[in-house]
N, C-alpha and C positions, 0 to 999 in steps of 0.2 A: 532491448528494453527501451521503453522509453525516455529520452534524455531531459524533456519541459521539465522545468520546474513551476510551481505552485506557491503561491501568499495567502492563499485561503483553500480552506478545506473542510469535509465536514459532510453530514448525512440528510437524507430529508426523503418523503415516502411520497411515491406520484400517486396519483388518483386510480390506479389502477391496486393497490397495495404494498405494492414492492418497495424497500427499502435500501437504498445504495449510496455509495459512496460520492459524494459530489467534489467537483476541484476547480478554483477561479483564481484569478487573478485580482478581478476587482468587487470586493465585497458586494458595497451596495449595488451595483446590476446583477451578481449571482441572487441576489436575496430576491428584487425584482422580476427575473425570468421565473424561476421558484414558482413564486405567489402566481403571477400569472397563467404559471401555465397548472394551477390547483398545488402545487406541493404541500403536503403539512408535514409536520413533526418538523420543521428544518432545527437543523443544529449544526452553524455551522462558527467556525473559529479562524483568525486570522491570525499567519505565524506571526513568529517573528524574526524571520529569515527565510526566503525561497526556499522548497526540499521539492526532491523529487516525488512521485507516487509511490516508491516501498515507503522511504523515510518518513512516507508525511502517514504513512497509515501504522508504522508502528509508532510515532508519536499520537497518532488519537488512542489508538489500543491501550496507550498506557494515562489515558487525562480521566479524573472522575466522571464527567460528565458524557464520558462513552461508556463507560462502564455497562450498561443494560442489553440484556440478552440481545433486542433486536439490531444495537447499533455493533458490540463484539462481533456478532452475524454477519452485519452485511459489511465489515469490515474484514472479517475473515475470508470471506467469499470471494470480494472482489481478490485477493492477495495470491489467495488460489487459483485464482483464472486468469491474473495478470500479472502479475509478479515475477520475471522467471529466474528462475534459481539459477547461480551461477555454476559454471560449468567448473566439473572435477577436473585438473587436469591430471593423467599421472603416465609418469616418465618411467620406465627400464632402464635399468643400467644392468649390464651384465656381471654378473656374479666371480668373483677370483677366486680363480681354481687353481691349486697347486698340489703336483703328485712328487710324492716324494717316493724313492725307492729304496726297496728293503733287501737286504741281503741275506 
């Protein structure tokens, strides 16, 4: 997984429609690249403290201003495709067995 952490986060929709999840470091030039390269709807929010990429996408998941079908979506999406669940680990231990004898 990946280990960056992030001070700004936050969604916005390219010219093509698609909406995803955006991540910078420095506000105002994420805002700037955005615009220029057409992005609308941006919405984006700086922490207040560096998080990684799960951490920063279940703190939008839960802010009012994510709330709306299409930013849950493309917050969920991305989590789905990138996020990877951590691994099960599980141990055997051999089971005690004891025979006792009958007369």
């Amino acid at each position: 997984m990946d280990i960056r952490t992030f001070k700004v986060a936050g969604i916005s929709t390219d010219p093509k429609g698609s909406t995803k999840v955006r991540f910078a470091n420095d506000f105002v030039q994420r805002i700037k690249t955005l615009n220029m390269r057409k992005h609308t709807d941006i919405n984006l929010i700086e922490l207040s403290q560096p998080m990684n990429k799960a951490d920063i996408c279940d703190h939008l998941l839960s802010l009012d201003n994510f709330q709306t079908e299409v930013a849950q979506s493309a917050i969920s999406q991305f989590v789905k495709r990138n996020v990877s669940k951590p691994a099960v680990e599980i141990t055997e231990t051999p089971a005690e067995t004891s025979i006792t004898e009958q007369a």
